[in-house]
N, C-alpha and C positions, 0 to 999 in steps of 0.2 A: 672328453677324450680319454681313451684307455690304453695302453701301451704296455711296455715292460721295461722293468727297471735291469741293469745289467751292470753289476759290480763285478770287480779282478783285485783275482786277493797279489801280495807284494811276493817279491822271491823269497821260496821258501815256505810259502801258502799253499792251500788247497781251497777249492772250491767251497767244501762243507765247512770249514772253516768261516769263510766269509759271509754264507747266508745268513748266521744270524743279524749281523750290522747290516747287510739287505734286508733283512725283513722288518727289520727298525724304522727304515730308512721309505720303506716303499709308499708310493700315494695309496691313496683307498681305490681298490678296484683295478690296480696296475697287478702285475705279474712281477715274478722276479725270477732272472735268470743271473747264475755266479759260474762262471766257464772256469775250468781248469786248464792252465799251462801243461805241456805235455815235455818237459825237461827238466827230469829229477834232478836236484841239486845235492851236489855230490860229498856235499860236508854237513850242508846242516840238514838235510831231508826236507822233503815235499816239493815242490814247482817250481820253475821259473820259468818266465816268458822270453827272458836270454839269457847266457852267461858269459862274461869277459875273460880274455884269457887270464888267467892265474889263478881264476877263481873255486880251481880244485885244486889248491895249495891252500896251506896257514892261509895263507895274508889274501883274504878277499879282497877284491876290489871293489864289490860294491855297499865294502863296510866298511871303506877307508873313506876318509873327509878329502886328502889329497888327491884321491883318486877319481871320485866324484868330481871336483873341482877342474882336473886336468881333462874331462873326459868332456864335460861342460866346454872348457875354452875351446877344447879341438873342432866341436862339432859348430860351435861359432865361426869360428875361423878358416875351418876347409873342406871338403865333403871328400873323404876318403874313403873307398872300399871296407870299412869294418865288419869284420864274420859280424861282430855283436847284433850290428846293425840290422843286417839280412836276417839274422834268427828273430830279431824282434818284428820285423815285416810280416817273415814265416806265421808265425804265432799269430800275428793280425788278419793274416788269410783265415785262420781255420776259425778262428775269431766270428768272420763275418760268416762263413761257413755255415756256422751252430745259430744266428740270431735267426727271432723270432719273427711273424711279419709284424710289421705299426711302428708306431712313435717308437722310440727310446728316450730312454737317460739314462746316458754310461758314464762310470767313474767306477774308480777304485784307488787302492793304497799303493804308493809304492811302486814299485813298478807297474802293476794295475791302471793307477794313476796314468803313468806315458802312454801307458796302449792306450787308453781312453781318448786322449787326447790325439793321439794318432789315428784315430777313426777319424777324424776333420779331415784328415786326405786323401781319403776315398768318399766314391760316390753313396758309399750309408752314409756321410755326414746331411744326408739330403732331410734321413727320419729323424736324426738326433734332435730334442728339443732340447734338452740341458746336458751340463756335464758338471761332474764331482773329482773335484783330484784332491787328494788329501797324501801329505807327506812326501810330493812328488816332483819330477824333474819333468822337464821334456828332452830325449836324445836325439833330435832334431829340428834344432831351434828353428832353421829356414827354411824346412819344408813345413813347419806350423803356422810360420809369419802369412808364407807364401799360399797355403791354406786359407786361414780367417781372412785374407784381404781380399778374397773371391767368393765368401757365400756369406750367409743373410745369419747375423748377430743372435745370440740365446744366451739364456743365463749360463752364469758360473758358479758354482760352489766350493772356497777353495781355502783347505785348512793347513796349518803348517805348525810345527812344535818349533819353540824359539831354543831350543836345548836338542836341537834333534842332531845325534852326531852320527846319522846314515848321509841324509841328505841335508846339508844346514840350509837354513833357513832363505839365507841369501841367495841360494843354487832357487830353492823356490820361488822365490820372491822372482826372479827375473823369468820364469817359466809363466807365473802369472803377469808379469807387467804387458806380455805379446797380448795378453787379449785386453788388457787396459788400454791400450798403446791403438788397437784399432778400433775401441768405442764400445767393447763388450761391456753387459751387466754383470759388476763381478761381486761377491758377498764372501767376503774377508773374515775368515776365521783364526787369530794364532791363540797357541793357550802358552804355558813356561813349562811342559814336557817334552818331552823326547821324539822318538820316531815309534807316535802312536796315536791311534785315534783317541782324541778323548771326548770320553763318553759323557762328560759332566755337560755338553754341547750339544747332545743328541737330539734335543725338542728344535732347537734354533735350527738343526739342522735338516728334519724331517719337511718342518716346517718352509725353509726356504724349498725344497724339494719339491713338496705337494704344491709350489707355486708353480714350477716346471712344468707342471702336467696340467695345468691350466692354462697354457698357452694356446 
């Protein structure tokens, strides 16, 4: 089977940025596509897939642990109208827009990560055969739950830094238990860095990978 691989780099990325760890990452004979966010970020330069309000102030929000954490309970607890929200949907249209035809396996960092996992909600979750999130959150925990309890189980790929003070750990941990929790294949990666891929992983990780594409 041949397909293409489709990484999203985190806010503050660019697409050229990302292709090298997709090009790491890709099976033999897969393609790879690495999409650009189209919402310059207004402090630290390059993409985002959304931005929260304050986040063109000092005090990011999606570089505070507090903020992360409160943004996580809310989206547990209530489904409110949030701009963030819509712009992250927005971004997941043109998302599907650009893909390729065939199989996929989408994943990315960071916010990359959420939109990847946000494709399970749409009707392309139909081509995905895996997914990769690394360093990531989901901002919609019950349209993901609501998601995997209605289509047909694939691997997971899924890395977290135990020192990661964008997203901690724990914010991940529970983004990953939604697909433990309804019988996913999941393949557990933490290293003691931060909010970053580590690359000292990269074989274990290609390799669960080119397992994806053998499905």
């Amino acid at each position: 089977m041949f397909g293409t691989l489709v990484m999203m780099h985190g806010m503050s990325g660019t697409a050229e940025k990302m292709m090298p760890l997709a090009k790491q990452l890709v099976p033999n004979n897969w393609d790879v596509f690495c999409p650009q966010a189209q919402i310059s970020h207004p402090i630290l330069g390059g993409f985002a897939w959304w931005l929260r309000e304050g986040e063109n102030q000092a005090n990011l929000g999606d570089l505070n642990i507090n903020g992360i954490r409160k943004i996580h309970s809310t989206m547990n607890n209530t489904s409110p109208a949030i701009n963030y929200i819509d712009q992250a949907y927005h971004s997941l249209n043109k998302i599907i827009e650009e893909l390729p035809e065939g199989p996929l396996i989408v994943g990315g960092f960071s916010q990359g990560g959420a939109m990847a996992s946000m494709m399970l909600e749409r009707n392309i979750q139909d081509r995905i055969v895996g997914l990769i999130l690394i360093g990531t959150m989901t901002i919609n925990p019950k349209g993901l739950k609501s998601a995997i309890s209605n289509t047909w189980q694939r691997p997971v790929l899924w890395m977290h830094g135990e020192k990661d003070q964008r997203i901690p750990i724990s914010v991940g941990e529970e983004h990953i238990k939604i697909f433990e929790d309804a019988g996913w294949k999941v393949i557990k990666l933490q290293h003691q860095k931060g909010h970053i891929v580590d690359i000292s992983q990269i074989d274990i990780m290609a390799k669960a990978i080119d397992s994806m594409a053998d499905i």
